[in-house]
N, C-alpha and C positions, 0 to 999 in steps of 0.2 A: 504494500500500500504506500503511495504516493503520500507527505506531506507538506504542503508545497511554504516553504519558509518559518520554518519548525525543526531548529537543529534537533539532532541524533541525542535521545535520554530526555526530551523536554514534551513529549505527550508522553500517554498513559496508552500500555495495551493490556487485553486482558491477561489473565498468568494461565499456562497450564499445569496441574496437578503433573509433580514429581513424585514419585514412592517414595524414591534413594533422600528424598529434602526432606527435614523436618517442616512441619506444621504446614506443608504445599498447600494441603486443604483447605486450609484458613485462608493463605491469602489469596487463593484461588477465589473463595468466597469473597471476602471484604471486598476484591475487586471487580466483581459482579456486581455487589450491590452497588458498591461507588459507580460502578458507570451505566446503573440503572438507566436514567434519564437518557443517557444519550444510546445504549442501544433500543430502549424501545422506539426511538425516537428514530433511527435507522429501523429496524425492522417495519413500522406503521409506514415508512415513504415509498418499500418495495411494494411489485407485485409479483404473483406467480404464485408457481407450483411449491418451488424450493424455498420460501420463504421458508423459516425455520417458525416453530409457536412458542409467544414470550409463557414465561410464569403464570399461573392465576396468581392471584392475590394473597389467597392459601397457602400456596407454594413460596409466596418470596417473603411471607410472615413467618412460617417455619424453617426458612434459609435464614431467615434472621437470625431466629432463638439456637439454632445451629450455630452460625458464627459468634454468637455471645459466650458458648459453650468452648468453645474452640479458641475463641481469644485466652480464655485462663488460661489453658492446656501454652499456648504461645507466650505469653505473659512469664509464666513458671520456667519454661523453655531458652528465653532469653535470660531473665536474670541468674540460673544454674550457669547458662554459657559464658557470661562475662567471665569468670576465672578460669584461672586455669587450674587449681585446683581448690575445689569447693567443702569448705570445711561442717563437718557434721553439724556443728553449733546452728550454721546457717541453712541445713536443709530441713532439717526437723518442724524448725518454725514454717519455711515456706510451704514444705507438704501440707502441714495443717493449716496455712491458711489457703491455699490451694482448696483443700479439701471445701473449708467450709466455704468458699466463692462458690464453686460447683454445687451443693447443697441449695447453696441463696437463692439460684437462679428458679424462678419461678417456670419454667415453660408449660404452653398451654397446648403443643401437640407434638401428637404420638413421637415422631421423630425425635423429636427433641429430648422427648420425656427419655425415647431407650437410650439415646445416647448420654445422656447426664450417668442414667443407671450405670451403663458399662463402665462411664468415665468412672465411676464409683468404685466397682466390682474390680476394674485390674488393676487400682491400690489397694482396695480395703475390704475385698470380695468376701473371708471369712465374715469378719469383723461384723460388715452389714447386714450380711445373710443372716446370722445371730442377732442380727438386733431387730431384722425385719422390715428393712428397705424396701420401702413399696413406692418405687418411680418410674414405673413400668404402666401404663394404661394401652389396655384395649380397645379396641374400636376404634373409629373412626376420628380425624381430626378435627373435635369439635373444642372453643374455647372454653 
């Protein structure tokens, strides 16, 4: 793609998800939602077959509460990688308040809800199972 007087690093494109990158997901997402506006805004001027279909509105409410989930997980990610090596004193604290950001978040569908859960389950998976973690809903995406 052409940008005609717009040096190189000075627009935004979307990211694709790397496996090998930490947290690809995330900013995969935040950069979707950020340039919400201007892809619908290209998709609504095409026509045809190959138009691609944007989000409902469902969908881009539950990519939200996704990426709120996903920011902790990034958040905890970065500040572990500032050192080089990360003393016990300082992980302890960050898990647990880790933990309890991920608890806080309120999400109001299903997606959202299993992934808070799992986010739970692959630190604390005994732990909560014992205590009876129920952030897991059935049915359908309703608020």
């Amino acid at each position: 793609m052409q940008f005609t007087g717009i040096s190189e690093g000075k627009y935004k494109k979307l990211i694709l998800d790397v496996q090998t990158r930490r947290n690809s997901s995330f900013y995969k997402i935040e950069r979707f939602i950020d340039m919400l506006s201007i892809i619908s805004s290209i998709l609504l001027s095409r026509t045809g077959n190959e138009v691609p279909e944007m989000l409902s509105a469902r969908d881009l409410q539950s990519l939200k509460e996704v990426c709120m989930l996903l920011g902790v997980i990034e958040k905890l990610t970065r500040e572990l990688s500032t050192e080089k090596y990360v003393m016990s004193s300082k992980v302890i604290p960050i898990l647990v308040c880790t933990e309890n950001l991920i608890k806080n978040q309120k999400p109001t569908f299903s997606v959202a809800k299993n992934l808070q859960t799992k986010l739970l389950e692959s630190r604390y998976g005994r732990k909560l199972a014992a205590q009876g973690h129920k952030g897991t809903v059935h049915g359908d995406d309703k608020p």
